[in-house]
C-alpha positions in Angstrom: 15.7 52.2 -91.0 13.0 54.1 -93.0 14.9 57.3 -91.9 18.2 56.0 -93.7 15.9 54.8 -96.4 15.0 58.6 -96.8 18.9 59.6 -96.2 20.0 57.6 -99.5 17.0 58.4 -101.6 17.7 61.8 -101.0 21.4 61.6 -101.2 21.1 60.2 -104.5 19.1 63.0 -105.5 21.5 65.7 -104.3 24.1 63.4 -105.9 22.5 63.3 -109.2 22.4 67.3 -109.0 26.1 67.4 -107.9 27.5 64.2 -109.4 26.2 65.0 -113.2 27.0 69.1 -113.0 30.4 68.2 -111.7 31.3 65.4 -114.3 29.8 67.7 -117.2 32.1 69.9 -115.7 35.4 67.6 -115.2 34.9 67.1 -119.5 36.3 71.3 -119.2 39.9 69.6 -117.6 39.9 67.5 -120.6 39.3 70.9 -122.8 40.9 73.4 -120.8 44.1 70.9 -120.9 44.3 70.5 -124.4 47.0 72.4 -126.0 44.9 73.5 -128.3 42.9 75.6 -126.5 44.7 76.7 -123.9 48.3 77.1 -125.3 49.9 76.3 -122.4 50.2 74.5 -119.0 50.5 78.5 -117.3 47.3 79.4 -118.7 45.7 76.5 -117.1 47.5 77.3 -114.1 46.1 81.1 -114.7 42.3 80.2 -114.7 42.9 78.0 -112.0 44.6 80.7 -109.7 41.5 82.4 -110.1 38.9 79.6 -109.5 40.8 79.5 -106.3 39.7 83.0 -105.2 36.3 82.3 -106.7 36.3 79.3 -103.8 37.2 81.8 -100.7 34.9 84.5 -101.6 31.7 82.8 -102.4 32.2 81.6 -98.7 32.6 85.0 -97.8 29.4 86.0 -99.5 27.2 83.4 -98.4 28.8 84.6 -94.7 27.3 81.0 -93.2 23.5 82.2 -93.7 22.6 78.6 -95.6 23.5 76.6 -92.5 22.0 79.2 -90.3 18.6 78.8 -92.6 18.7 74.9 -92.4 18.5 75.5 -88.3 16.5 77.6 -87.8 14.0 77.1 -90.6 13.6 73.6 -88.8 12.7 74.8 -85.6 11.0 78.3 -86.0 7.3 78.1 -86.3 7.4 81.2 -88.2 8.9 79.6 -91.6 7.8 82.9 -94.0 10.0 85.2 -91.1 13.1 83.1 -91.6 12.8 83.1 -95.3 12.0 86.6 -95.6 15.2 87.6 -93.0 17.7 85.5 -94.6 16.6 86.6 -98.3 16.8 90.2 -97.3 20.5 90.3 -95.8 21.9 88.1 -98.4 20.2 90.7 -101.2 21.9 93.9 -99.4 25.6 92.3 -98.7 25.4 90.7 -102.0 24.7 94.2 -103.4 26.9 95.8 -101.6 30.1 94.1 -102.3 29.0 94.6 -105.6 29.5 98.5 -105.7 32.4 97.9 -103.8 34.5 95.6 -105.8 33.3 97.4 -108.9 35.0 100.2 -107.4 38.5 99.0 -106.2 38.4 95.8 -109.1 42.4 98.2 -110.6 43.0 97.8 -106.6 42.0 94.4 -106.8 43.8 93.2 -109.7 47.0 95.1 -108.5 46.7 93.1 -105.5 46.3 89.4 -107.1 47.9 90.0 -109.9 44.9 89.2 -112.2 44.1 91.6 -115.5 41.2 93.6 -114.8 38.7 92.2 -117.3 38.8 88.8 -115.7 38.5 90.8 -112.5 35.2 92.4 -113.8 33.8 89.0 -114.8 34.6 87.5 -111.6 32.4 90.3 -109.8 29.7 90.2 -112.1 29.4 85.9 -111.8 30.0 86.2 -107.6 26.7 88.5 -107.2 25.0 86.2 -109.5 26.0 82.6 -107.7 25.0 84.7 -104.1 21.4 86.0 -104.9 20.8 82.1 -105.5 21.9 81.1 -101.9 19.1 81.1 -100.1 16.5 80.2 -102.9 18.5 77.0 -103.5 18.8 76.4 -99.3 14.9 76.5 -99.7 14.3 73.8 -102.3 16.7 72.0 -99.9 14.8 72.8 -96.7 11.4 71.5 -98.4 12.9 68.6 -99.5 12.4 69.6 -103.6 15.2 67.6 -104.5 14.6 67.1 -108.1 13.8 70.7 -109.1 17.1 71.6 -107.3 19.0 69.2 -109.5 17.8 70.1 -112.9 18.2 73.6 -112.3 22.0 72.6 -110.8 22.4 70.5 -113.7 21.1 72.9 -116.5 23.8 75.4 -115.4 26.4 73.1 -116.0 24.7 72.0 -119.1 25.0 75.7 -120.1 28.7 76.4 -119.4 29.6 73.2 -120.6 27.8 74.1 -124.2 29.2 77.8 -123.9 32.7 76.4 -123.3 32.6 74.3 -126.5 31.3 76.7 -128.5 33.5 79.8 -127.2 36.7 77.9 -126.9 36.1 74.9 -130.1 33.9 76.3 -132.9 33.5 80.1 -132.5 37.1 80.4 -134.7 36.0 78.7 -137.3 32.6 79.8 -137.9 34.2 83.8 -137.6 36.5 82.8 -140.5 33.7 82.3 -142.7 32.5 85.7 -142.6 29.4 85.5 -140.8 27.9 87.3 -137.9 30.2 85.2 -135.8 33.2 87.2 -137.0 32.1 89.8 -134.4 32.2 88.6 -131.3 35.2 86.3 -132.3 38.5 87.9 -131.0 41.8 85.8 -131.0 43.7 85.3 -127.6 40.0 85.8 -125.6 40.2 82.2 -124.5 40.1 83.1 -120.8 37.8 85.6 -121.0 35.4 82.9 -122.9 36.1 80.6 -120.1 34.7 83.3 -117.6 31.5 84.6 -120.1 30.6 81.4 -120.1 30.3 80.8 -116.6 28.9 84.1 -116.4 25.4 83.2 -118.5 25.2 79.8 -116.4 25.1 81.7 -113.5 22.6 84.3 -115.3 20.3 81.7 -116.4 20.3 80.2 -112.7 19.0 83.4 -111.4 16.3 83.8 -113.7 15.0 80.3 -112.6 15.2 81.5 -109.2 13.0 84.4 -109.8 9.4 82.5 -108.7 10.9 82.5 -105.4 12.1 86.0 -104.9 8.7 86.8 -106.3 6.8 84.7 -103.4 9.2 85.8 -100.2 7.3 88.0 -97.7 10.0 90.7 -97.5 9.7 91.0 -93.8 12.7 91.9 -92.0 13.1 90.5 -88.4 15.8 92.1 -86.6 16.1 90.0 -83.5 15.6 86.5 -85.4 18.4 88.2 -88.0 20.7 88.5 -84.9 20.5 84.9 -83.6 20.7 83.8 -87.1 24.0 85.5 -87.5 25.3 84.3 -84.2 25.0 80.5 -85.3 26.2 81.9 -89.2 29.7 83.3 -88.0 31.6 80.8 -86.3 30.4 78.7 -89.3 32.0 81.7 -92.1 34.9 81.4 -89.9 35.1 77.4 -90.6 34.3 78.5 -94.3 36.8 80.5 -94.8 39.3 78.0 -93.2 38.3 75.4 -95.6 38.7 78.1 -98.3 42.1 77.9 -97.0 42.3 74.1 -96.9 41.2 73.8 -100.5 42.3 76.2 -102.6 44.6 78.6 -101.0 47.5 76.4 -102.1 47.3 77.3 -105.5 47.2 81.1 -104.4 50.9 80.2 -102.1 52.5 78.4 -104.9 51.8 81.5 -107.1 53.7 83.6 -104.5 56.3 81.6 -103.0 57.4 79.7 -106.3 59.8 81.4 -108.9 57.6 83.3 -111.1 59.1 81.3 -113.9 58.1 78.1 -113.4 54.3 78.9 -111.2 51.9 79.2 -112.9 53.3 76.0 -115.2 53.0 74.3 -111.3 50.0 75.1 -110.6 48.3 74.0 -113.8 50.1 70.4 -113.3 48.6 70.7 -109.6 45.2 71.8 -110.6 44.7 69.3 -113.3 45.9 66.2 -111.3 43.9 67.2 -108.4 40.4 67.2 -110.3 41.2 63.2 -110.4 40.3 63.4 -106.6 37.1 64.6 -107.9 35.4 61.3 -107.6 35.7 61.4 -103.7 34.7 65.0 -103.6 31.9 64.5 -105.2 30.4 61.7 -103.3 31.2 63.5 -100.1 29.8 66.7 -100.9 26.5 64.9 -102.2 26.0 62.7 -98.9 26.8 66.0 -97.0 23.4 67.7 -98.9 21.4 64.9 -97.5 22.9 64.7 -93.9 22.8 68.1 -93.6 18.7 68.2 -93.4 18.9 64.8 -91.9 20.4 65.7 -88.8 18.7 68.2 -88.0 15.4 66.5 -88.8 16.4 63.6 -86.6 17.6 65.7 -84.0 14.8 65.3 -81.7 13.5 61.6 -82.1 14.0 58.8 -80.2 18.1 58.0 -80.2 19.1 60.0 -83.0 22.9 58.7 -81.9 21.8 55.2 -83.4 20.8 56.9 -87.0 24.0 59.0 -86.9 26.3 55.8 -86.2 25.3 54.3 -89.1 25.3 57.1 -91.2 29.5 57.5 -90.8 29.6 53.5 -91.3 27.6 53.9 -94.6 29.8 56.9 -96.0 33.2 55.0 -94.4 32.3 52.0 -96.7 31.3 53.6 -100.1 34.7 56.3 -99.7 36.7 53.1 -99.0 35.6 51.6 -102.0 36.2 54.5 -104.3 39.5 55.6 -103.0 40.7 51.8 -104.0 38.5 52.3 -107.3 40.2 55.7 -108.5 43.8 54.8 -107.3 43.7 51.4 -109.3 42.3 53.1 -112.1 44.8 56.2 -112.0 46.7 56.0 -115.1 43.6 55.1 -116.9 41.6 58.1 -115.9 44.4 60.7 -116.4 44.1 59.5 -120.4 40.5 60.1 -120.2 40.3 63.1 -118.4 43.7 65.2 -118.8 44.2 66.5 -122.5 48.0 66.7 -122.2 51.0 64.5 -121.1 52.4 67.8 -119.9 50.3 68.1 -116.6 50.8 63.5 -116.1 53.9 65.0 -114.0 51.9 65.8 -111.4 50.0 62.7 -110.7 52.3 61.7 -107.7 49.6 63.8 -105.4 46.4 61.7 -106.4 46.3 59.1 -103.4 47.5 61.8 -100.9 44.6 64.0 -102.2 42.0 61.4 -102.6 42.7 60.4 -98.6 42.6 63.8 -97.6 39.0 64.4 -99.5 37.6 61.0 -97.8 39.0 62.7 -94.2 37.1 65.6 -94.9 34.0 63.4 -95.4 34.4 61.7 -92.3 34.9 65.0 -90.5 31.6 66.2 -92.5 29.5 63.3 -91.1 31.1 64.0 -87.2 30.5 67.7 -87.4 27.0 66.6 -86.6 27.4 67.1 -82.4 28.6 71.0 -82.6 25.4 71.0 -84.8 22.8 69.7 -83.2 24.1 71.5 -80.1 24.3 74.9 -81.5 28.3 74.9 -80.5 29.0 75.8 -84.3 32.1 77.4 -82.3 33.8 75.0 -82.1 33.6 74.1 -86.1 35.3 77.4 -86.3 37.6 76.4 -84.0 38.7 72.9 -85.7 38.9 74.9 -89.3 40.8 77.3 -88.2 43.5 75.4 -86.8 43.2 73.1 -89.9 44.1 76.4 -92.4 46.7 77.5 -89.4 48.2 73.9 -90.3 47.6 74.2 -94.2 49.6 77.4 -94.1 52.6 76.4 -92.0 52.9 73.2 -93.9 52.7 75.4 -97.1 54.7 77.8 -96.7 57.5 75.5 -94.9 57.2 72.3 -98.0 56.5 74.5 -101.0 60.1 76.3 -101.9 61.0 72.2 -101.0 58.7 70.5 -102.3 56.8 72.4 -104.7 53.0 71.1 -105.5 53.8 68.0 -103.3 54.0 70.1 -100.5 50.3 71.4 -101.0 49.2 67.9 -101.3 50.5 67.0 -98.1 49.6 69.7 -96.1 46.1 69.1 -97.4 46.1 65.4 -96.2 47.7 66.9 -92.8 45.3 69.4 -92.2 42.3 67.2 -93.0 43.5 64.8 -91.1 44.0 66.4 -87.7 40.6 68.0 -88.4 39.2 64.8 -88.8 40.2 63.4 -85.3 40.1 66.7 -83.2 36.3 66.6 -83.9 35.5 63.2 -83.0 37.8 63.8 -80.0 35.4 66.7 -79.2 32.0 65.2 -80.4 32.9 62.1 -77.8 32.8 65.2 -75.1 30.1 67.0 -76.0 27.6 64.7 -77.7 28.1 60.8 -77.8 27.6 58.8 -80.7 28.3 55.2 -80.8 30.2 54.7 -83.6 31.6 51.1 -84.4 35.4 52.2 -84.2 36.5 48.9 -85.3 34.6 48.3 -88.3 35.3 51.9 -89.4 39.3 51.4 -88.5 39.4 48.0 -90.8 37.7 49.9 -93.8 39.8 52.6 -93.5 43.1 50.6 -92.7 42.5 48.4 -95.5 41.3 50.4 -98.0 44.3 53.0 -97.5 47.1 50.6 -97.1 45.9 49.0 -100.3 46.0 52.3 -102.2 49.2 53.4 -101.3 50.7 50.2 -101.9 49.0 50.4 -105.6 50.1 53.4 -106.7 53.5 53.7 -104.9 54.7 50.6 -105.4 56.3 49.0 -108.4 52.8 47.1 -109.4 51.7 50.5 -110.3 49.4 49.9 -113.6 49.4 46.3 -112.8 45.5 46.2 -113.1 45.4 42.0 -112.6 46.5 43.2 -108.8 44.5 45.9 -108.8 41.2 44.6 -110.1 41.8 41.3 -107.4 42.7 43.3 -104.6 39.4 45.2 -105.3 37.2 42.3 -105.5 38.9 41.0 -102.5 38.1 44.7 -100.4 34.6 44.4 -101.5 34.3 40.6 -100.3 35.3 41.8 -97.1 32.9 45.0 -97.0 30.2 42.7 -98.3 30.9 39.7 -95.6 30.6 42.9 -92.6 27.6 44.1 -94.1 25.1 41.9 -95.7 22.5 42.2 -93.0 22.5 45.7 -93.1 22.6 45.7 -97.0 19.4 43.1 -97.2 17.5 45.1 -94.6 18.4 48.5 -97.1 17.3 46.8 -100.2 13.9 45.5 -98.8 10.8 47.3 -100.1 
């Protein structure tokens, strides 16, 4: 128990440094929606389009050298070799796809259809967010939580306060004929959204300087080999998430009529930050697994530990997916500057389900892990982006943005069960299947009846149906929750 004790403490800690950058963050839907800065659903739909590529090559940057880090700077007595190693490669590739995408960014832009100043910008903030990889993996590693968290938070902080000032008050404090006048140019909105981002990223790396300063730069060539071995299958599984979560935006660009697109995917984008609230609590309880399982790895039934840890994230994603889909039409007021994008809001359960199925699939990738058969995450991801890009390109000239949600949920989904069918193989874990299948049940049934139904916005229901989930969760799990709470 005091190993869970340190899960959540840390979990909270990662959560605090994803949970606050990321809701600073959701504030730029709410300004990036409003018509008065962006005029116009397509240019929404524009800046997302190329957030999505940001997504797929940041993946391809990091090449699956964090993960690789996390292993092998837990069991390598050599700490300073791995450090050095991992630093060294991720400084050359990062540097080299530098001079090469500087070089072919008119190729690039040709080929995405994206103007080649946001192309340059994009370059520039992609070196940037990769030279902070492994220093940011390290504070991890050494269990620094809270220095990892302001410095995540302070680059939100800055992009958020860049954002205001770029896209809210820089007009008006041009017109009066100050200094401001000259770096104010009209119709740069885009570009300010991407400078912006740009200095957060800057700043980041000039935090991150101390440890560049203290790495032995010792390059081991046979430890760099293994290290890559265990990192591709795992770039291969990035990439295929790539696919899973963002490379819908990049099919509806191509396969919908070019008139009505972008206008698509801004409706799409917007709606689908509402699933942030389950993202955001998955990917924070995946930053304090991650070390966890490895740590755990070699003490006395580990399985036990790992059990609970699936039960613990089943019940807290149950309880938000009922949360966020009851609260729906409230949050889209709050969070979504423009009745324009509301159209899309149809896709909010189905991509709130699919974010909680990528959870669970987080927490059971644990036995390809701890095994060293990172293979066969490869293998899982890259049927789930096969599936994400038959389902696209069959439902999206149907279906439109609907289509994307689904074959998000789909692919998730089959992801999901195809690794605990595998993890039962290869590396047993006792889950309690029939606790896990009443949350899950429950909690999903309820959600869809919500929000599909015709007591949509009825928030009497909604509110009693909640109280009545968390009865049950609480009835299941008191023991475990008294034990938790003890000092």
């Amino acid at each position: 128990m005091s190993g869970l004790k340190s899960l959540f403490k840390q979990t909270f800690i990662y959560g605090l440094a994803t949970v606050l950058p990321r809701m600073l963050s959701f504030l730029l839907v709410r300004l990036h929606t409003d018509e008065s800065v962006l005029k116009s659903v397509a240019d929404y739909g524009d800046v997302s389009l190329i957030f999505s590529y940001f997504v797929l090559f940041n993946v391809i940057l990091a090449y699956g050298m964090e993960t690789a880090f996390f292993r092998f700077f837990s069991k390598e007595e050599d700490k300073a070799k791995v450090v050095g190693t991992s630093s060294i490669s991720l400084i050359v590739s990062s540097l080299g796809f530098f001079a090469l995408a500087l070089f072919f960014q008119d190729s690039i832009a040709k080929v995405t259809d994206i103007k080649p100043e946001y192309i340059n910008l994009v370059i520039w903030i992609l070196l940037l967010d990769a030279l902070v990889i492994i220093p940011f993996a390290w504070l991890r590693a050494r269990a620094k939580p809270i220095k990892y968290a302001v410095i995540k938070i302070l680059n939100v902080v800055i992009n958020l306060g860049l954002n205001l000032f770029l896209l809210l008050w820089l007009k008006d404090l041009a017109q009066d004929g100050t200094v401001f006048s000259v770096i104010y140019k009209p119709n740069f909105e885009i570009n300010y959204i991407f400078i912006a981002n740009l200095v957060a990223s800057a700043v980041t790396l000039l935090l991150m300087l101390p440890f560049y300063l203290k790495v032995k730069y010792t390059f081991n060539t046979s430890l760099w080999k293994s290290m890559m071995r265990y990192a591709f299958p795992v770039l291969i599984a990035g990439v295929a998430f790539s696919i899973n979560e963002t490379f819908d935006r990049i099919l509806l660009d191509k396969l919908l009529p070019k008139s009505i697109a972008k206008t698509d995917i801004g409706m799409y984008s917007a709606c689908y930050k509402l699933a942030l609230f389950m993202t955001l609590f998955a990917t924070a309880y995946r930053l304090g697994i991650e070390p966890f399982f490895f740590s755990h790895a070699k003490t006395a039934n580990p399985q036990k530990n790992y059990a609970r840890v699936l039960e613990y994230f089943v019940v807290f994603g149950s309880v938000i997916l009922l949360t966020v889909v009851v609260f729906a039409d409230v949050l889209k007021v709050i969070f979504i500057g423009d009745e324009a994008y509301w159209k899309a809001m149809w896709i909010v359960p189905i991509i709130l389900i699919a974010n909680f199925c990528l959870g669970i699939y987080h927490n059971l990738s644990v036995w390809y892990k701890i095994t060293d058969r990172t293979k066969f995450g490869a293998y899982i991801s890259v049927f789930g982006a096969l599936l994400t890009l038959a389902l696209n390109f069959w439902l999206i000239p149907v279906m439109s943005y609907k289509g994307s949600a689904i074959a998000t949920l789909t692919a998730y989904a089959a992801m999901m069960f195809l690794s605990f069918y595998f993890g039962r193989k290869y590396y047993p874990i006792p889950y309690n299947l029939k606790k896990i299948a009443l949350y899950l049940t429950v909690s999903i049934g309820l959600s869809l009846f919500m929000f599909y139904s015709r007591f949509r916005g009825n928030y009497t229901m909604g509110i009693a149906l909640l109280i009545v989930f968390l009865g049950i969760v609480y009835f299941s799990e008191r023991n475990t929750v008294k034990q938790l709470l003890k000092r």
